[in-house]
RODO-2510 file (C-alpha; in nm, 4 decimals, decimal comma):
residues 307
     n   res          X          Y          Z
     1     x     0,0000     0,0000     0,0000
     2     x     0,1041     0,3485    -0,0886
     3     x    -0,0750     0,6679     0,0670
     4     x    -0,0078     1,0021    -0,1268
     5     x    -0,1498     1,3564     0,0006
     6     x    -0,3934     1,5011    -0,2383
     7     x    -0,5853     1,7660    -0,1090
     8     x    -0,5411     1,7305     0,2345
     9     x    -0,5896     1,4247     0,2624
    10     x    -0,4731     1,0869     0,1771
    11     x    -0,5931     0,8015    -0,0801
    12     x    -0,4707     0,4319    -0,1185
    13     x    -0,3036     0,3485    -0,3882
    14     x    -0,2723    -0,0692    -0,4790
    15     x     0,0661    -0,1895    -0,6000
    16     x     0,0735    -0,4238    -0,9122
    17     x     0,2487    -0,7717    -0,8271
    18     x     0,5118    -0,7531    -1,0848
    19     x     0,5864    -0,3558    -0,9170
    20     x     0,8284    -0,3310    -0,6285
    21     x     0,9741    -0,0708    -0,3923
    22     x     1,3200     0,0362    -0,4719
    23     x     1,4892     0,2244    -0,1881
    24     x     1,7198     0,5062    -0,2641
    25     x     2,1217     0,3957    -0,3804
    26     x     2,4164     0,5869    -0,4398
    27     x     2,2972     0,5664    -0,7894
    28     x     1,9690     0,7164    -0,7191
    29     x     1,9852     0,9201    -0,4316
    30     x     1,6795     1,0911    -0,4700
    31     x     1,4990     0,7790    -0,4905
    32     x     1,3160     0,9344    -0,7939
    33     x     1,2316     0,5599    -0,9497
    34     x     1,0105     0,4174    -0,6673
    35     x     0,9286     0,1654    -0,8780
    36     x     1,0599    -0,1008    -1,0904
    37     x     0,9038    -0,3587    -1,3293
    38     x     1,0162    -0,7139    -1,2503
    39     x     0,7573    -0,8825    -1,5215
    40     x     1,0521    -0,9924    -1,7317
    41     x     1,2571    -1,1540    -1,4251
    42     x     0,9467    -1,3437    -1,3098
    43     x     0,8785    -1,4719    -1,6909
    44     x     1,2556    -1,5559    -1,7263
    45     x     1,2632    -1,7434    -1,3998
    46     x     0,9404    -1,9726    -1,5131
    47     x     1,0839    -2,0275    -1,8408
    48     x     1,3072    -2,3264    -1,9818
    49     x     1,6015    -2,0975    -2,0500
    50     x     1,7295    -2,0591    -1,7187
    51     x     2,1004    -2,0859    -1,6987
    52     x     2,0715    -2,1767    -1,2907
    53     x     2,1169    -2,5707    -1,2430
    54     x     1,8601    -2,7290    -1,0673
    55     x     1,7941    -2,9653    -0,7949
    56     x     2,0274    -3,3262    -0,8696
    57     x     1,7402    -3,5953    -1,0108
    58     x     1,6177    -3,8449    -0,7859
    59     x     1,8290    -4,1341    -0,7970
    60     x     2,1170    -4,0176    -0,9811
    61     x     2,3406    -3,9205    -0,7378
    62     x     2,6076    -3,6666    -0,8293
    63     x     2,9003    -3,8467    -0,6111
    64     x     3,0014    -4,2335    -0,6695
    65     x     2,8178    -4,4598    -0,4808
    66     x     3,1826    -4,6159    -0,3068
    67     x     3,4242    -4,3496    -0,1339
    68     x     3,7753    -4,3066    -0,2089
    69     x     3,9402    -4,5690     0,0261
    70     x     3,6778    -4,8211    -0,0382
    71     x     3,7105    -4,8218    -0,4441
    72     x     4,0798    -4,7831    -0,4502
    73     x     4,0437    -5,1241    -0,2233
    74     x     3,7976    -5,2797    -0,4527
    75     x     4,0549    -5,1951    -0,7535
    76     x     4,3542    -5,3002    -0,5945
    77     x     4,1884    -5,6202    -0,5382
    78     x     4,0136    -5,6744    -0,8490
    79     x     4,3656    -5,6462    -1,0096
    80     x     4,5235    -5,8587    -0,7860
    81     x     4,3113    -6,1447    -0,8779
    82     x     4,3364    -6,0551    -1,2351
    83     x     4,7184    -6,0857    -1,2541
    84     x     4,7038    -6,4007    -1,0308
    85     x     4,4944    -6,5958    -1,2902
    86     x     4,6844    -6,4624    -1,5738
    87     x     5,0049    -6,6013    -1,4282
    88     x     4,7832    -6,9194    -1,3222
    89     x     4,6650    -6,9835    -1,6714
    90     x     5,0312    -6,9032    -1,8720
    91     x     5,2258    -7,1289    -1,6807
    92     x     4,8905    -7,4120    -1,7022
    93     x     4,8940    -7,3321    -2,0953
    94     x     5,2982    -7,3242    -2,1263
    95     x     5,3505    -7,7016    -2,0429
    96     x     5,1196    -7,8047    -2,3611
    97     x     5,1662    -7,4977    -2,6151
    98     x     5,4427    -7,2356    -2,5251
    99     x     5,2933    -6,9340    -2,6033
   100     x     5,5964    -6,7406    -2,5559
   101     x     5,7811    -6,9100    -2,8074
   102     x     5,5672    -6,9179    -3,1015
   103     x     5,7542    -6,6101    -3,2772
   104     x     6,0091    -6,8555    -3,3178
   105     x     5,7983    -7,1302    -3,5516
   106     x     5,6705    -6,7706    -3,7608
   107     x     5,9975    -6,6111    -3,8123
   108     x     6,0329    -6,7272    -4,1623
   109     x     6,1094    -6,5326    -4,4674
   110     x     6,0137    -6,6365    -4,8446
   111     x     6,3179    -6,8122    -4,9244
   112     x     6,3402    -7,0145    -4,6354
   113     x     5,9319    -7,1221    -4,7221
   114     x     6,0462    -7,1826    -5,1223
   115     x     6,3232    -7,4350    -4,9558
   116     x     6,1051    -7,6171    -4,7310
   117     x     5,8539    -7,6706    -4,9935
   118     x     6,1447    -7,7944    -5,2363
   119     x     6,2358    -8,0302    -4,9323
   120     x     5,8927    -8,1583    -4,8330
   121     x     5,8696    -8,2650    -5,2223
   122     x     6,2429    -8,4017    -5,2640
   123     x     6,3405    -8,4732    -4,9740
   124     x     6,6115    -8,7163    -5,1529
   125     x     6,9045    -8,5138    -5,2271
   126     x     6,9290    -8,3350    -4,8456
   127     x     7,2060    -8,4554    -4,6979
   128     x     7,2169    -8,2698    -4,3710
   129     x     6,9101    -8,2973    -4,1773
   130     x     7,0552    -8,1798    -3,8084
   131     x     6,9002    -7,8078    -3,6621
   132     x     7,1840    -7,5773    -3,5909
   133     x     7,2136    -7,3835    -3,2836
   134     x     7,3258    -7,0934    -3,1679
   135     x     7,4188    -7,1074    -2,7960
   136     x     7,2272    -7,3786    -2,6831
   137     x     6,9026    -7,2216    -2,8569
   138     x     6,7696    -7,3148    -3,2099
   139     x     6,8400    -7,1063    -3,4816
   140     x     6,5160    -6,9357    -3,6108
   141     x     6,3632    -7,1285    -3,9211
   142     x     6,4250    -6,8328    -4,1426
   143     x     6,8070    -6,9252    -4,1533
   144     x     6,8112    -7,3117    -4,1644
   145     x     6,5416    -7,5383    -4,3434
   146     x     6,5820    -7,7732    -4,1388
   147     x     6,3966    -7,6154    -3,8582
   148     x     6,0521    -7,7344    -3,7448
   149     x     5,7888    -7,3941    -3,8698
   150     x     5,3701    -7,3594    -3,8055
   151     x     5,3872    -7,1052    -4,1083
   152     x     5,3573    -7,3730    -4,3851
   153     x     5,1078    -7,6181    -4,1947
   154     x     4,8896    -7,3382    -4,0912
   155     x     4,8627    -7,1881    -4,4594
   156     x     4,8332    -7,5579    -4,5805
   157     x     4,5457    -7,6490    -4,3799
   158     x     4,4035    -7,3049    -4,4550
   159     x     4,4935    -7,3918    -4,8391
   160     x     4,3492    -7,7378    -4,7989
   161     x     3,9925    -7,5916    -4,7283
   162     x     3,9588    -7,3960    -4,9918
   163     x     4,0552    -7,6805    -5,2482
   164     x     3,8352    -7,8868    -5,0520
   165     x     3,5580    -7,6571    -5,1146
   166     x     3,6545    -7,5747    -5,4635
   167     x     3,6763    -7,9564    -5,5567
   168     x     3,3212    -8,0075    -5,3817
   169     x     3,2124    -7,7039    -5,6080
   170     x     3,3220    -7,9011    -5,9417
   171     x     3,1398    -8,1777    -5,8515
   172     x     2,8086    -8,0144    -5,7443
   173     x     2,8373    -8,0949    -5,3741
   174     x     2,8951    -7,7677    -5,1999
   175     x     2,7671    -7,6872    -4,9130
   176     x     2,8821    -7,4996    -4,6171
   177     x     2,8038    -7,7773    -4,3385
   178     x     2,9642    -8,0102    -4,5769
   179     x     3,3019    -7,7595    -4,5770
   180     x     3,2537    -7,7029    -4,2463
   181     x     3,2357    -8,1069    -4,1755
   182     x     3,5829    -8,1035    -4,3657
   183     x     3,7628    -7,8651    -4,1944
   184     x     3,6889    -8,0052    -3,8505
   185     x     3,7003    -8,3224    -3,8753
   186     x     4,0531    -8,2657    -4,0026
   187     x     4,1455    -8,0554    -3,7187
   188     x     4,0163    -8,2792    -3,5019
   189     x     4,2531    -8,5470    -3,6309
   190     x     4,5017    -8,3688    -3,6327
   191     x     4,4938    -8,2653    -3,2597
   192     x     4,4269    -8,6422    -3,1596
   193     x     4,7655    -8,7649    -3,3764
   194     x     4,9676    -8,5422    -3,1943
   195     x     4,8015    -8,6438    -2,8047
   196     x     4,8495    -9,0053    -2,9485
   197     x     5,2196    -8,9500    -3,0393
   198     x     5,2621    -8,7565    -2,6926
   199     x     5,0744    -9,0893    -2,5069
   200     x     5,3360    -9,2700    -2,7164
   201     x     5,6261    -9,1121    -2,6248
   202     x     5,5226    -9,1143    -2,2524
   203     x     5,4649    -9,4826    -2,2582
   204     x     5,7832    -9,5567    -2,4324
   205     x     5,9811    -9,3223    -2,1863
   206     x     6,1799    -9,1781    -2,4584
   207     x     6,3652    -8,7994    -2,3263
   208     x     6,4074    -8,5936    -2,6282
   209     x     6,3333    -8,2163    -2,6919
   210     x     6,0728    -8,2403    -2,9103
   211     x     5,7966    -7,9990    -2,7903
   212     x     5,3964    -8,0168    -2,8311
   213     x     5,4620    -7,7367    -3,0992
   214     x     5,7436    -7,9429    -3,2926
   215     x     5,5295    -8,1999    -3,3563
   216     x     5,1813    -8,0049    -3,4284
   217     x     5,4401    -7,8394    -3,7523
   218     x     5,5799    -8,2213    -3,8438
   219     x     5,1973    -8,3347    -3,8464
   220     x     5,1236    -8,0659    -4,0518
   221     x     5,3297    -8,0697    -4,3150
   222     x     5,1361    -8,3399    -4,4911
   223     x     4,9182    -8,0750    -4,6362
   224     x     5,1157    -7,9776    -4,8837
   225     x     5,1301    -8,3087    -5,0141
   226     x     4,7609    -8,3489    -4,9880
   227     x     4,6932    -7,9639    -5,2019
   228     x     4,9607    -8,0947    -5,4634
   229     x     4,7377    -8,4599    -5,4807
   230     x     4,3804    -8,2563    -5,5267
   231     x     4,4984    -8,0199    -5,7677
   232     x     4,6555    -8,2535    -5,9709
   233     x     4,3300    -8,4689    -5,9445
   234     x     4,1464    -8,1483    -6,0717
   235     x     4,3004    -8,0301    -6,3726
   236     x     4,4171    -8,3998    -6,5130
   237     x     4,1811    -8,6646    -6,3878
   238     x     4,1704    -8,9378    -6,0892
   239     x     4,5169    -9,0917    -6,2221
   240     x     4,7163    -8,7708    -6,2018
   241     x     4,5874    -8,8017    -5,8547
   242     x     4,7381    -9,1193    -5,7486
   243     x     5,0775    -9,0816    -5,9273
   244     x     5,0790    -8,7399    -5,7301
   245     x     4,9711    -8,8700    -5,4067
   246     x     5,1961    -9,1604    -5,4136
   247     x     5,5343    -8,8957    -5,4815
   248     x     5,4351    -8,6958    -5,2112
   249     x     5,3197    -8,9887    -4,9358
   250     x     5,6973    -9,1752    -4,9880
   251     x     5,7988    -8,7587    -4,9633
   252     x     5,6377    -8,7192    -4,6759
   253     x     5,7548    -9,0448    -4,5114
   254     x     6,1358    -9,0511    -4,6041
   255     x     6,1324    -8,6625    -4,4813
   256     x     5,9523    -8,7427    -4,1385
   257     x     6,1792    -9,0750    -4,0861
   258     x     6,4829    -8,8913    -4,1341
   259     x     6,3620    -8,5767    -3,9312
   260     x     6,2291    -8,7185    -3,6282
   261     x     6,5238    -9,0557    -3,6363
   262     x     6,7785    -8,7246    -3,4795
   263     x     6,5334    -8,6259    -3,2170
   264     x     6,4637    -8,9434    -3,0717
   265     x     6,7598    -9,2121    -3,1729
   266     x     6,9917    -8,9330    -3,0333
   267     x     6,9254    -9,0043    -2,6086
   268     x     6,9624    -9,3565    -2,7074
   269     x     7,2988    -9,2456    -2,8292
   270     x     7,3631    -9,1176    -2,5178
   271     x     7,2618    -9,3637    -2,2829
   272     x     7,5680    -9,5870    -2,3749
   273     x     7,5251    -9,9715    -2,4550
   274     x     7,3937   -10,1501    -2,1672
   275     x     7,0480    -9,9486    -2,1698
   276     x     6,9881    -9,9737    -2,5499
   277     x     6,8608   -10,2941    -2,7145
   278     x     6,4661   -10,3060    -2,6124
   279     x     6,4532    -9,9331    -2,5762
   280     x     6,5978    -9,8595    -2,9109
   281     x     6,3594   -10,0660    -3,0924
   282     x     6,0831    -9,9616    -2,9885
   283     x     6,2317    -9,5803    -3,0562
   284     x     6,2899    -9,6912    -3,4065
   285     x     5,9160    -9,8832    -3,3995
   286     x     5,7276    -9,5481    -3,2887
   287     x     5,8882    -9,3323    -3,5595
   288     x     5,7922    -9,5840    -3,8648
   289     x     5,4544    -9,5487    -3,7278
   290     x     5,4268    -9,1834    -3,7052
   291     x     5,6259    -9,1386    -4,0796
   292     x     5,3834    -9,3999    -4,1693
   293     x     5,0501    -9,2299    -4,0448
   294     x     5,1257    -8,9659    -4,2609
   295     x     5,0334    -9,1318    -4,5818
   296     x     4,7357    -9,2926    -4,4382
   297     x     4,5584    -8,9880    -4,3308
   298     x     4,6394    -8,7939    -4,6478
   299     x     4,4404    -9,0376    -4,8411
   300     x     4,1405    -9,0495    -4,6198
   301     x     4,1265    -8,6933    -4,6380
   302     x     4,1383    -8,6401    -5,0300
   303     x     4,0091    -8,9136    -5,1881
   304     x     3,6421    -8,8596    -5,1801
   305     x     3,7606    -8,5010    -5,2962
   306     x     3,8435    -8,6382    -5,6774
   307     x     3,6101    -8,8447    -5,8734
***
């Protein structure tokens, strides 16, 4: 309420709600502007454009749920038992399949891959079929031949499948399940000739160096003679199959007989003549049968494959 003399006397005078009193300021001393409109500021304030944050919603909290001490715990924990089943699983994993050392089978170059190739195929002429080392430690495959690789059996197998596939194309028996059917049943037997040579060589109580790895590359290298068979059987018919499977099966098993006769004929070597006799027959008896499994299982997996 404002009262204001007119005429001797006095007469109310209402205030609008948007009107307020402004006392007097250095800036005004005279308090001439009793008045000011604060329409705008009240329509501002209601509107969606107001830069002042608001309240923090209902259940999302603006600090973290755990305090400092208590998540720096939870971390320190929760890394703990990260690194101690890391270091649980490598050295679990590293008495089957060294991890660590698989740059070693891959650290091949093209020459050294258009040699082993050459000696997978004519394996007649090589003379020298002992790994050099270096300080107690192989020499990497890249600079001698006659060092056991994964780079040509795993681009052979990969190779074989899509031969496979193209042979089951030329013959109107595609089919993806069918591929698939191929390529897993022969990793499958694959994995099982290498347990069975590892059950062999623990039964037999032979000592040699040969790792899982070394003999996962020796079982693979029948793949090349297995491509060379199919694509032979492709472009010249089911008897340029045979002739070409037969070359590379007596390959295959002078190459593995004279690769694998160093690694395990050489403790018998060393073990001097009183412990030899039994021993070294049936060392000479378990690698026939692994050269000879070679041939076996690269006809089972190519013949249905020509027709």
């Amino acid at each position: 309420m404002d009262y204001t003399a007119k005429q001797g006397g006095f007469r109310q005078r209402k205030l609008h709600p948007n009107m307020r009193l402004r006392n007097a300021s250095p800036d005004n001393p005279g308090g001439s502007r009793l008045f000011e409109d604060t329409s705008a500021a009240a329509a501002g304030s209601h509107s969606g454009h107001s830069n002042r944050p608001g309240p923090p919603a209902a259940g999302y909290p603006q600090q973290p749920a755990l305090s400092g001490p208590v998540s720096d715990l939870a971390m320190a924990y929760g890394s703990s038992l990260a690194s101690q089943g890391r270091e649980i699983m490598d050295k679990n994993l590293d008495r089957f399949i060294p991890i660590s050392k698989l740059k070693y089978y891959f650290a091949v170059d093209t020459l050294y891959v258009g040699k082993k190739l050459g000696l997978l195929v004519f394996p007649y002429m090589h003379e020298s079929w002992e790994v050099n080392y270096q300080q107690d430690t192989p020499v990497a495959p890249r600079f001698d031949v006659n060092a056991p690789d994964l780079y040509i059996p795993a681009m052979g197998f990969i190779t074989y499948i899509l031969v496979a596939g193209l042979a089951l194309g030329t013959q109107n028996r595609f089919s993806p399940e069918l591929l698939g059917v191929q390529a897993s049943s022969a990793f499958v037997w694959l994995i099982m000739e290498v347990l069975a040579v590892l059950l062999s060589l623990y039964l037999v109580t032979v000592k040699t160096d040969l790792t899982t790895v070394d003999l996962l590359a020796f079982s693979g290298y029948k793949y090349v003679g297995m491509i060379i068979g199919v694509v032979a059987g492709l472009l010249f018919g089911r008897l340029a199959y045979y002739l070409s499977l037969l070359w590379c099966c007596v390959a295959i098993f002078v190459f593995t007989i004279r690769t694998l006769r160093l690694k395990l004929l050489s403790e018998s070597a060393a073990e001097g003549r009183l412990v030899r006799g039994t021993r070294n027959q049936l060392r000479m008896y378990l690698t026939m049968s692994i050269a000879a499994a070679q041939p076996v299982f690269m006809y089972w997996f190519t013949y249905q494959l020509v027709r």
